[in-house]
C-alpha positions in Angstrom: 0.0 0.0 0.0 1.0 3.5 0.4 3.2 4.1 3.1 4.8 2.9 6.3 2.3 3.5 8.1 1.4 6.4 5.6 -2.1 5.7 3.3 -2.5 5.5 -0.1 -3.4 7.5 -2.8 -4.1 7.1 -4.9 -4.6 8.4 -7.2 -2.3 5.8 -4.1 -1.1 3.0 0.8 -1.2 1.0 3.6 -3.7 2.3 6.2 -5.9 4.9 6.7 -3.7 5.0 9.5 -0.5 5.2 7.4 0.5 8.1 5.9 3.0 11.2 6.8 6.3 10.8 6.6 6.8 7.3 4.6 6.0 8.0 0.9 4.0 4.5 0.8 5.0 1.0 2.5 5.6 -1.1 5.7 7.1 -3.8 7.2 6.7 -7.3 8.2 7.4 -11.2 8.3 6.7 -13.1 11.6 3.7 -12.3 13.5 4.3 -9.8 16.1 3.1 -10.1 20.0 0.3 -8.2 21.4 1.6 -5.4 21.9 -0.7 -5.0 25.2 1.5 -8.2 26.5 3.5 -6.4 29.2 6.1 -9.3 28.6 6.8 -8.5 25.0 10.2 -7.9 24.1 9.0 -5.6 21.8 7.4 -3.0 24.4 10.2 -3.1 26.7 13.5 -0.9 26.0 17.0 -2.3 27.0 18.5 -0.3 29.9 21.6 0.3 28.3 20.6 0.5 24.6 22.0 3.2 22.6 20.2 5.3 19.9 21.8 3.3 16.8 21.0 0.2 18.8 17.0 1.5 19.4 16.8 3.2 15.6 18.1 -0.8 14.5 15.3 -2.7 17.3 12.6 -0.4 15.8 13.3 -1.4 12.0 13.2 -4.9 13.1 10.0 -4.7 14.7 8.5 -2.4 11.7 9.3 -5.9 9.7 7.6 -8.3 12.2 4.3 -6.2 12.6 4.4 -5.0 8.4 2.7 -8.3 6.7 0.2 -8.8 9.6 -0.9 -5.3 9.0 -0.7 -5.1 5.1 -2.8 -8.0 5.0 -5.4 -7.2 7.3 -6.1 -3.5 5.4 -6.1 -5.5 2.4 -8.6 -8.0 3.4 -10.8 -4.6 4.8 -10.8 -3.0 1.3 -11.5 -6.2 -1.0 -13.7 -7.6 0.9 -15.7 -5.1 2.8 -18.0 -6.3 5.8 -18.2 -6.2 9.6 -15.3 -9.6 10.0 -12.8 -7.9 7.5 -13.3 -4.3 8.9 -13.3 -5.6 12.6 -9.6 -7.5 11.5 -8.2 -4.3 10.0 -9.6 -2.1 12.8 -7.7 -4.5 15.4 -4.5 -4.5 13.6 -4.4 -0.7 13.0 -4.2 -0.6 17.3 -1.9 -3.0 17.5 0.1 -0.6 14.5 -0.7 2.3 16.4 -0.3 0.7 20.3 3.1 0.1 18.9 4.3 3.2 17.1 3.1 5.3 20.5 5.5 3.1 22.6 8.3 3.8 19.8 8.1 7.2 20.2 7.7 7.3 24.3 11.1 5.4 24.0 12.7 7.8 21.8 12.4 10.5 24.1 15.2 9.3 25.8 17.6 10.0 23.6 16.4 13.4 23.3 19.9 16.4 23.1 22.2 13.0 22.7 24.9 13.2 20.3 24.3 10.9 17.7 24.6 10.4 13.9 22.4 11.9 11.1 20.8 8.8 10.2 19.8 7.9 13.4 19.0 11.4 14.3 16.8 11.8 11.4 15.1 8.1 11.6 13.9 8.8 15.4 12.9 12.4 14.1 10.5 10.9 11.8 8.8 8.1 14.0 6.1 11.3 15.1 5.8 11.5 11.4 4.8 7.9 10.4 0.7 7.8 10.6 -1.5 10.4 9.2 -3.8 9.6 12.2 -2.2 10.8 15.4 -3.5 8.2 17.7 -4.4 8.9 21.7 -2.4 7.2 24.6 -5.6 5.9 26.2 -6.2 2.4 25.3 -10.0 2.6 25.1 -9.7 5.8 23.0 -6.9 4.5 20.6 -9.0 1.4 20.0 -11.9 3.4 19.1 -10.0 5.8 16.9 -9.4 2.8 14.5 -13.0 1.5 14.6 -14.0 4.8 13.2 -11.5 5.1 10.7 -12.1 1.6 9.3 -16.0 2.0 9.8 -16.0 5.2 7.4 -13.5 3.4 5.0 -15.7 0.4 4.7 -19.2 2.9 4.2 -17.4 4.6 1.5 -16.4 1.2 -0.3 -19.6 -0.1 -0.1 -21.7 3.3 -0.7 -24.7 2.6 -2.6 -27.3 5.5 -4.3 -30.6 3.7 -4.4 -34.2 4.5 -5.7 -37.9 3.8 -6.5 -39.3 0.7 -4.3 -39.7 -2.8 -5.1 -39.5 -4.5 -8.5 -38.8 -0.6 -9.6 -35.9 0.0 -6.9 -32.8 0.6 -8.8 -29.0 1.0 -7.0 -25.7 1.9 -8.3 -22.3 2.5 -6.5 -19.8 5.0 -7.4 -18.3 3.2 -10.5 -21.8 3.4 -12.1 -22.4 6.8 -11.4 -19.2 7.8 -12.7 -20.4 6.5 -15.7 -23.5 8.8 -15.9 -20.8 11.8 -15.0 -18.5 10.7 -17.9 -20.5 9.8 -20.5 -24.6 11.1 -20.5 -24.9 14.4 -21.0 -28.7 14.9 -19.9 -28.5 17.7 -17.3 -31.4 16.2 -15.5 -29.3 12.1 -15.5 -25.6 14.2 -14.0 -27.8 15.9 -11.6 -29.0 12.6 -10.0 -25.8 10.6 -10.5 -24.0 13.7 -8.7 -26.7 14.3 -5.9 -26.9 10.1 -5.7 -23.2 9.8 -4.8 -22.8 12.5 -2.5 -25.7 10.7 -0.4 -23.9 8.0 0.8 -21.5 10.2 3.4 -24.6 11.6 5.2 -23.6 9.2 8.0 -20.1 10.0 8.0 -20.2 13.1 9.8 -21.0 12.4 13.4 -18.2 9.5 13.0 -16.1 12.3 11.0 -16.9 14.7 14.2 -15.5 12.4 16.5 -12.6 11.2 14.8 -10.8 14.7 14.7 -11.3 14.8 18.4 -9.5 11.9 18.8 -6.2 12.6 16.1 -6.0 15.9 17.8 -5.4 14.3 21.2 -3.3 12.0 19.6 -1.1 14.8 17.8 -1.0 16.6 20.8 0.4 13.7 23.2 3.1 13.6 20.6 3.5 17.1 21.7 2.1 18.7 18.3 -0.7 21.4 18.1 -3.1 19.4 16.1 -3.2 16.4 13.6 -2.5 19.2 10.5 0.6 20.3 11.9 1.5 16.2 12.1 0.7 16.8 8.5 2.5 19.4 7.7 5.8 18.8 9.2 6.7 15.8 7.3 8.5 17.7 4.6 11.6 18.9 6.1 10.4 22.4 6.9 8.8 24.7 10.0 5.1 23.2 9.4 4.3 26.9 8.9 6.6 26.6 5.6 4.3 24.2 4.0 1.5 26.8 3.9 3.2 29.5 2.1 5.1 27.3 -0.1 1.9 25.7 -2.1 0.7 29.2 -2.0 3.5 30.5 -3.8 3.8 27.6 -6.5 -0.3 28.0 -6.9 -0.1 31.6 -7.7 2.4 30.2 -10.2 0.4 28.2 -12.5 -3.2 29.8 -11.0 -3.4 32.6 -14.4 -3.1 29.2 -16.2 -5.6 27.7 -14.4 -8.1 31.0 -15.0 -7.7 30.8 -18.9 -8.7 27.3 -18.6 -11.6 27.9 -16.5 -12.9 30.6 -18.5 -12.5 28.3 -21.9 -14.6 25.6 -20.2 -17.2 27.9 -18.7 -18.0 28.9 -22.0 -18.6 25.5 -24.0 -20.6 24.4 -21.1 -22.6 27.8 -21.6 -22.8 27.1 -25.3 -24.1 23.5 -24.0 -26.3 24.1 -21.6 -27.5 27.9 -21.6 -26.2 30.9 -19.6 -28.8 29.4 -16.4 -27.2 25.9 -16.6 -24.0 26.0 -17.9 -22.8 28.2 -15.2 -23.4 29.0 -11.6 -23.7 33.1 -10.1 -20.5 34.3 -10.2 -19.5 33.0 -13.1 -18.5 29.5 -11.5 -18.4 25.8 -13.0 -21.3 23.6 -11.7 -20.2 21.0 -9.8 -22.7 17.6 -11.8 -21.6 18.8 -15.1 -17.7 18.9 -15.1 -17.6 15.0 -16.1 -16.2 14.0 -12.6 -17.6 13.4 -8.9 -15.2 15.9 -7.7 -14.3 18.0 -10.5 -10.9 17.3 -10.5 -10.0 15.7 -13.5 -12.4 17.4 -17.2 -11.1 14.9 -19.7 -14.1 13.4 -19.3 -15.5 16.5 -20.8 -13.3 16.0 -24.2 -16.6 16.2 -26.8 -17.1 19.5 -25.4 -14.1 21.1 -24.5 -12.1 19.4 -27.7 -10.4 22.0 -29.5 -10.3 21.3 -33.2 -12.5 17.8 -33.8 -10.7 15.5 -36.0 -7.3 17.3 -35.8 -4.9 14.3 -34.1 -7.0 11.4 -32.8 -6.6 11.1 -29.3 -9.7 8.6 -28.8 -7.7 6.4 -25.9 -11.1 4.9 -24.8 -12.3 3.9 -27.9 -9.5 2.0 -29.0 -9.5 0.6 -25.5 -12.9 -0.8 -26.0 -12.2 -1.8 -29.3 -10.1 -4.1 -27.3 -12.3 -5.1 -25.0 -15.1 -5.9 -27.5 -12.9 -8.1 -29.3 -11.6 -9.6 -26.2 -15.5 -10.9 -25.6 -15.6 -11.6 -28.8 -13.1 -14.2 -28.5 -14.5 -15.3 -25.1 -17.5 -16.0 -26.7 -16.0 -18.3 -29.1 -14.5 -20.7 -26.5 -17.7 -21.7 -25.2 -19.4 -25.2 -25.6 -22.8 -23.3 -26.2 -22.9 -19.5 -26.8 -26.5 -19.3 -25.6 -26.0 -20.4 -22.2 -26.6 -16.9 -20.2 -24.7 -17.7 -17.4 -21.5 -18.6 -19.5 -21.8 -15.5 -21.2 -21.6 -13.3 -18.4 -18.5 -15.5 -17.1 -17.0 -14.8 -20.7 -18.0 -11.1 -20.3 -16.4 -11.5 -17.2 -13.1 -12.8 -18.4 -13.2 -10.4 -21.3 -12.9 -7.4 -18.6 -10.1 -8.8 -16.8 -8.1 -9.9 -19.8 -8.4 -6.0 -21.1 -7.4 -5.1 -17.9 -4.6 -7.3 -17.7 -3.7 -5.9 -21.3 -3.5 -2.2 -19.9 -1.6 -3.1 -16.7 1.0 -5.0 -19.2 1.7 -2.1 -21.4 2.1 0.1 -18.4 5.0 -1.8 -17.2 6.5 -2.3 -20.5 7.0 1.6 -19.9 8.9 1.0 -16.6 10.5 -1.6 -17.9 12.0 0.0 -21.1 14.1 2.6 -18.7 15.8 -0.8 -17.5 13.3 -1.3 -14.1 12.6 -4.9 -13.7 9.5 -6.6 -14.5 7.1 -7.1 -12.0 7.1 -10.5 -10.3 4.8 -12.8 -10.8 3.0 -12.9 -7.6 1.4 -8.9 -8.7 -0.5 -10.9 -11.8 -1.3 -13.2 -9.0 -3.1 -11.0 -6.1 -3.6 -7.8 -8.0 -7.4 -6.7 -8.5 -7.6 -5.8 -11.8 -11.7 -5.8 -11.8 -14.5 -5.1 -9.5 -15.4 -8.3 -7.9 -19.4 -9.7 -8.9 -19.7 -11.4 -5.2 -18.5 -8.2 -2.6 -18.1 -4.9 -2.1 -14.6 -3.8 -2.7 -13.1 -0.1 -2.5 -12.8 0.5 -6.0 -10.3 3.3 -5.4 -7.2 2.6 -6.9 -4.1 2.5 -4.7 -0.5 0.6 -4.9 0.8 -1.9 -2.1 3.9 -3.2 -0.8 2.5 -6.0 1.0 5.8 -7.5 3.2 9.0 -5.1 1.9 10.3 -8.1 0.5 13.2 -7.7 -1.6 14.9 -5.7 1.7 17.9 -6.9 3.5 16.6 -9.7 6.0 16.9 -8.8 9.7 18.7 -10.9 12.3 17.0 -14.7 12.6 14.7 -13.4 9.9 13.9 -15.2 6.1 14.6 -13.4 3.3 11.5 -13.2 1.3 10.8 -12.0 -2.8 9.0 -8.8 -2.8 4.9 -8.8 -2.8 3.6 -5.8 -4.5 -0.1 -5.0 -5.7 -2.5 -2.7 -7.1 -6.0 -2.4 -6.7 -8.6 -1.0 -8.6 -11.7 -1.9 -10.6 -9.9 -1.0 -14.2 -12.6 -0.5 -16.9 -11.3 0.4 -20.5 -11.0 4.2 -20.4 -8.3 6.2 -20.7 -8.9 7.7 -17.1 -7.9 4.2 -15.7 -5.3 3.6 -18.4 -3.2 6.7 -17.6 -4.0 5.6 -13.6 -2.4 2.4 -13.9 0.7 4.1 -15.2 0.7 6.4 -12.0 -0.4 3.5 -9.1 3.1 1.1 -11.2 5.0 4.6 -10.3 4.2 3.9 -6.4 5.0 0.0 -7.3 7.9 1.0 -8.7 9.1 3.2 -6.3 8.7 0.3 -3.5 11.1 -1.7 -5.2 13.1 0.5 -5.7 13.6 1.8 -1.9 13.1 -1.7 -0.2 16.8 -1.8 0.4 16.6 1.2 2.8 16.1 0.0 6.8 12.1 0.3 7.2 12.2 3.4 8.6 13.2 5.0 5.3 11.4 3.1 3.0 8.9 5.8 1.9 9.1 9.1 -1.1 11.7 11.9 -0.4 8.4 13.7 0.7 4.7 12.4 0.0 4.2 14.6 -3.5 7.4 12.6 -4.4 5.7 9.4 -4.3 2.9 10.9 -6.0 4.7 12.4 -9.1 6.8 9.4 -10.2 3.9 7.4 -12.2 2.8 10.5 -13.3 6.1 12.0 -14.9 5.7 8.5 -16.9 2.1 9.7 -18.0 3.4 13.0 -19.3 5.8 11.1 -21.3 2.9 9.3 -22.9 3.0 11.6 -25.8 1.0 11.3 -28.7 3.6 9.6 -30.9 4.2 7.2 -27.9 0.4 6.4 -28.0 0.4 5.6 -31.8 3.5 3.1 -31.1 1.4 1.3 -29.0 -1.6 1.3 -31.4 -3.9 3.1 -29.1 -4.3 6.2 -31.5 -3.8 7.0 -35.2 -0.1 8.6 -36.2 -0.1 11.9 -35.3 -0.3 14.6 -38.4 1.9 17.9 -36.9 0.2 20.7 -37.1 -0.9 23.3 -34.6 -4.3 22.0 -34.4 -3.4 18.2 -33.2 -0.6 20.4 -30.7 -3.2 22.3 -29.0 -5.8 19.0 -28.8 -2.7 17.3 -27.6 -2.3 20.3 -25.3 -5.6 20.5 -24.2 -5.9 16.5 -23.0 -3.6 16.7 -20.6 -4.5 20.2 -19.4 -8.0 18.9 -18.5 -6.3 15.9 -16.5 -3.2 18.2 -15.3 -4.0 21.6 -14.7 -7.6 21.3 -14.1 -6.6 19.1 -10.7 -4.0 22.1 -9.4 -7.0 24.1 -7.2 -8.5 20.6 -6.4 -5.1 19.2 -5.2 -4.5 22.6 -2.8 -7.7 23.1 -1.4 -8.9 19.3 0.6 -6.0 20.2 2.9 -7.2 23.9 3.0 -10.6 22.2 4.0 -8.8 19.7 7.0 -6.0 21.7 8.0 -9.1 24.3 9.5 -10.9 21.7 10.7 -7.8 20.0 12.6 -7.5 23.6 14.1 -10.9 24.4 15.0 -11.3 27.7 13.2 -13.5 25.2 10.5 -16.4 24.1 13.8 -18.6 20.9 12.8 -21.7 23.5 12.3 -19.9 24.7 9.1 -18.8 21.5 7.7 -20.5 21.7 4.2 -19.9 25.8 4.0 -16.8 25.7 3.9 -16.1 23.0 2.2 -17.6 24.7 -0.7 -16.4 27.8 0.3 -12.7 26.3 -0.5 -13.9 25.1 -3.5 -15.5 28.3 -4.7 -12.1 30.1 -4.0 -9.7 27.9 -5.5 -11.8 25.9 -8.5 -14.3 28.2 -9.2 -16.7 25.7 -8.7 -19.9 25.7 -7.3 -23.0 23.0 -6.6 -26.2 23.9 -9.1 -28.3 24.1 -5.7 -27.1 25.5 -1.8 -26.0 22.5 0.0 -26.4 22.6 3.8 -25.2 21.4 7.1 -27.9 18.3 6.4 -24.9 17.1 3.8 -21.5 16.2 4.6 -19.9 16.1 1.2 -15.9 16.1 1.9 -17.1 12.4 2.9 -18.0 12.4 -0.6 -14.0 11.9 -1.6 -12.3 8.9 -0.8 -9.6 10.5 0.8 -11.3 12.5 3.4 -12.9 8.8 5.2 -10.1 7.4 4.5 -7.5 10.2 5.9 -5.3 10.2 3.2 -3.3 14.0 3.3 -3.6 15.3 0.1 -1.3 18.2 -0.3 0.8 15.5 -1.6 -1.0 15.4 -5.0 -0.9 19.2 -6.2 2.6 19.3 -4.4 2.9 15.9 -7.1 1.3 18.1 -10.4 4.5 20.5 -9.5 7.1 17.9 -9.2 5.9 16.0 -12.3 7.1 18.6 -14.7 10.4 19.1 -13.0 11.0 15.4 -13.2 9.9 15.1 -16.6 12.1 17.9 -18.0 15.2 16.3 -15.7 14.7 12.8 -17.5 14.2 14.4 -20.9 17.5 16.5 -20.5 19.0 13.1 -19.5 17.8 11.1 -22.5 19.5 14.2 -24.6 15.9 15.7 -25.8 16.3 18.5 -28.2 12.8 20.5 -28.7 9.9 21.7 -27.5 9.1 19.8 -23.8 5.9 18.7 -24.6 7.1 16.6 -27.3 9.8 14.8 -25.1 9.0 10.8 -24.7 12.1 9.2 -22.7 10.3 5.9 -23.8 12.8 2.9 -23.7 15.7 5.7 -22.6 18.5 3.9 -20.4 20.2 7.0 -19.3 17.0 8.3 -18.3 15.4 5.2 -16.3 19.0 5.2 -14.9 18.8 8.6 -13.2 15.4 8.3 -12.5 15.7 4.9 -10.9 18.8 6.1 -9.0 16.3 8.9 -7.4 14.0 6.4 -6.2 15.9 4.1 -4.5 17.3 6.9 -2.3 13.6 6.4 -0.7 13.5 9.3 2.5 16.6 8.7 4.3 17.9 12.3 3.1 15.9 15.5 2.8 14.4 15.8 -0.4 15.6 19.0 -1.4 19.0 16.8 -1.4 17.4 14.3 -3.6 15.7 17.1 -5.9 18.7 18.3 -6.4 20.5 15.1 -7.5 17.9 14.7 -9.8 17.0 18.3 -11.2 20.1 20.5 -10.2 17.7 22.6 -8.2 16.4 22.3 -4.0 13.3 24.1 -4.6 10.2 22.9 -6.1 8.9 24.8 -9.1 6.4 25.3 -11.3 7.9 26.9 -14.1 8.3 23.6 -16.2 4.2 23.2 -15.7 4.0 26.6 -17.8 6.7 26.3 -20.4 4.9 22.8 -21.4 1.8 24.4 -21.9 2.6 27.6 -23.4 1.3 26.9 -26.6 -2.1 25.8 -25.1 -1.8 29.5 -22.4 -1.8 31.6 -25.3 -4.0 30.0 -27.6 -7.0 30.0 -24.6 -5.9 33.7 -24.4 -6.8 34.2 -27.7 -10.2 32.2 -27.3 -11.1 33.9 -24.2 -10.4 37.6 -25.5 -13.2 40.1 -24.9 -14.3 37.2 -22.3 -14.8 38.0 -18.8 -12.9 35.6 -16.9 -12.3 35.0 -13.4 -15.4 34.2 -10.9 -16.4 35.2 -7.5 -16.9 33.2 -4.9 -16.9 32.9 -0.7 -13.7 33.2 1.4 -13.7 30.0 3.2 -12.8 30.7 7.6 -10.0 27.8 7.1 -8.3 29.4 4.4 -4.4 30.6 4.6 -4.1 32.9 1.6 -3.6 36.6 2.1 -4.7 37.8 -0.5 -8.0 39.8 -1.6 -11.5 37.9 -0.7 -12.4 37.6 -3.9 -11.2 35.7 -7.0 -10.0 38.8 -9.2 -10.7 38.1 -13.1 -8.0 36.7 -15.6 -5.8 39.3 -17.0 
């Protein structure tokens, strides 16, 4: 999963419990004591032990308690019910019983001389779990209940309605659906409104869970569970906040011109009352995705020249598919049997699947990475299973850190990676698979760091590695592999090119900065329970310009809406991840000895650039990573400057499409919000 005790995202980890410090994996062989056992080795601390000696005890017991752990939050997410989510919730206290006795040892050492490694590996045991746990026993165990219960309603969320023989339901896969392909205002309206039912329950459970992380954080001697958050990136926590502010007001005149572009096809769609909100925002059912984060779902409407440069990934995807069943069908003994037809249906889904997970690690693999071993084709879900509710949300585990160093009396085992998702043929997933084999990738890589620093330089780290391979799926890559026709150059296919990954890419920027906006104010009480839902779209007003069709009250609880929010993943990671992505990219291309334009750079089947790249992932987080930016890159800082020279040629083309426009929006200030600047969103220049 994602992280050492740090959870996934994904787009990517291990627990809700697991995430902060440790990009994305854990640790574990044997089975570990209870850690309530007074006579466990492992909760008592040698008189006479010395710092390296405890920093060297701790990664061993990281490997005993890993698999147990791994395997119980696996069992939780594929199959969801009260057993499974009563297993995980049990082994998240013995995780977090654990790490809380780690960390009351390391005090010890506290103003000891000792070396930088150690030094920085008892530094970051405060910083392993995104969820802060209390030192009461009672409240600690109840802290994971929670956190698993809300996991396990958002996996098995169902929109239902109509009654009896008329009673229809549909989870957030088929929804989705509605949202990406039916453009009937009146059929997104539903699917929207449907989905965003199923976290109504959440919030008393939501309520109660930041009490208890904030008692945890603040036994750990923190001020709440978002300053947890935000010192995990070798900065002042207060550093944090300023720095995504000052990389958003980078790309944000970007993001205006982009807004303003949509904003009009949907008005040209739908009419000025529909295809817009008051104050010239986006509305919230009609942006092609639960969450408006992603519009390249909106590609028929927001396509810039129609027929210049086929970039149809989906429909050569279920091309695929359809010929897949096709050949399915032809296998059986009788093709009229119904039952065998939905098994061959069945197998048809998977194998496409299979096919897309394939040609994303013949990416890796062409830098010179390894393949993956056979035990990911073995235990991955690829598919949404017919029989139980799974969470569909796709995330990348490291299940036992095999492939590390073996510990003292300890069996070296071969590494057990997975992904998990419910993979339909559409270039959304496609281009996720690439980004959840980054995180896979990046496990490998690291697992021969001790267990402590087995995790991303910083969180955005782990999140831009798959997704530095997704910008390099260029258009020429995608007709090598077949999945589009070869590309004609001219200006038009450029800016369609342009535009498709704008609508993935810089579409997500706002959405990537402001969840942590949202959770940072709750952690610190200036966001109370009573204003939940206000500010929550309050945040989203500011930073997307987005807005729901109809007010949305206190009665709602729609951050529970997004996976990450009941599942406690941070999220500053991912827009920090949209930055880093395009300094990475432009660091591999410059490696592989690209000459032109960025946004035609493929390192495809480069060695010298899988070699640099690789050599940044294995350095996993046992340096600061403005040390290992800088190996990579040249530079310490993050920036976003590589994000606007790749899509200059789109910035001044929506410029010239959005002249005489007035662009921009206004929208509420929301209480939990950092920024400084004016309270209104000011239009485009």
């Amino acid at each position: 999963m994602k992280s050492l005790p740090r959870k996934p995202k994904h787009r990517t980890a291990l627990l809700a419990v697991a995430a902060a410090a440790f990009a994305l994996a854990l640790a574990g062989c044997s089975r570990s004591p209870s850690p309530g056992d007074a006579a466990s080795p492992s909760t008592q601390a040698p008189a006479d032990e010395t710092a390296d000696q405890f920093v060297a005890r701790v990664n061993r017991e990281m490997r005993e308690i890993y698999t147990e752990l791994s395997s119980a939050q696996w069992l939780s997410s594929t199959y969801i019910n009260g057993d499974s989510e009563l297993v995980a919730a049990k082994a998240h206290e013995r995780w977090l019983t654990r790490l809380n006795g780690w960390i009351e040892q390391s005090r010890r050492f506290e103003g000891q001389q000792m070396s930088a490694d150690t030094a920085r590996a008892i530094g970051m045991l405060k910083l392993m779990t995104s969820m802060p746990a209390p030192r009461d026993p009672a409240k600690l165990a109840e802290l994971t209940r929670i956190a698993t219960r809300m996991e396990g309603m958002y996996g098995s969320g169902t929109y239902c309605k109509g009654e009896g023989e008329q009673k229809e339901c549909r989870q957030l896969g088929e929804l989705e659906d509605v949202l990406r392909n039916n453009r009937d205002y009146e059929a997104q309206l539903d699917a929207w409104r449907g989905w965003h039912t199923i976290s109504v329950p959440m919030r008393e459970d939501y309520v109660r869970f930041v009490q208890l992380v904030n008692e945890g954080a603040k036994d750990m001697g923190f001020a709440d569970a978002g300053e947890v958050w935000r010192s995990g990136y070798d900065m002042a926590p207060a550093q944090i906040a300023a720095e995504t502010d000052r990389l958003w007001s980078q790309v944000k005149p970007l993001y205006e011109q982009l807004h303003c572009y949509a904003r009009t096809r949907l008005v040209a769609k739908y009419g000025q009352d529909r295809g817009q909100v008051a104050g010239g925002m986006l509305p919230a059912p009609l942006m092609g995705n639960m969450w408006q984060q992603d519009w390249s779902n909106l590609w028929d409407m927001l396509q810039p020249y129609p027929g210049a440069g086929s970039l149809d990934i989906t429909a050569a995807l279920q091309a695929r598919h359809r010929q897949n069943y096709m050949e399915e069908l032809e296998r059986l003994a009788d093709p009229t049997d119904g039952a065998a037809r939905v098994e061959a249906e069945r197998a048809a889904q998977r194998a496409t699947a299979v096919e897309m997970t394939r040609r994303a690690e013949d990416f890796y693999v062409s830098l010179g990475m390894p393949q993956l071993p056979e035990s990911y084709w073995e235990k991955t879900q690829f598919i949404k299973p017919r029989d139980r509710d799974v969470v569909c949300h796709a995330s990348a585990w490291d299940m036992n850190l095999g492939g590390s160093p073996a510990g003292e009396g300890q069996e070296a085992v071969g590494p057990d990676v997975r992904t998990k998702m419910c993979i339909k043929p559409n270039e959304e997933d496609f281009t996720t698979i690439y980004h959840e084999l980054g995180h896979v990738y990046y496990y490998l890589a690291y697992n021969a760091q001790p267990p402590i620093f087995q995790g991303g330089a910083h969180d955005g780290f782990h999140e831009a590695i798959g997704d530095t391979i997704v910008l390099a799926m260029t258009p020429q890559y995608l007709a090598s592999i077949d999945l589009v026709d070869a590309q004609q150059q001219s200006h038009e296919a450029l800016i369609n090119a342009q535009m498709r990954m704008a609508l993935s890419k810089v579409a997500f920027l706002p959405f990537g900065l402001m969840i942590d906006r949202w959770r940072w104010g709750v952690f610190d009480g200036s966001i109370t329970p009573d204003e939940y839902n206000k500010a929550w779209w309050d945040l989203k007003a500011r930073y997307q310009g987005v807005a729901p069709i109809q007010p949305r009250g206190e009665e709602f609880f729609d951050p529970g809406a997004k996976y990450h929010v009941p599942g406690n993943t941070p999220y500053t990671r991912y827009f920090l991840s949209h930055v880093l992505q395009f300094q990475f990219y432009k660091a591999l291309c410059d490696a592989a000895g690209f000459k032109g334009p960025l946004y035609e750079c493929s390192f495809y089947g480069n060695k010298a650039a899988g070699e640099k790249f690789l050599a940044m992932l294995e350095q996993g987080s046992h340096q600061p990573w403005q040390k290992t930016l800088k190996e990579l890159t040249g530079g310490e800082q993050m920036d976003a400057s590589a994000v606007l020279e790749y899509f200059a040629p789109l910035q001044e083309w929506l410029q010239q499409q959005n002249e005489g426009q007035s662009c921009g929006w206004t929208g509420a200030v929301a209480t939990a919000d950092t920024d400084t600047n004016a309270d209104r969103e000011q239009p485009a220049q």
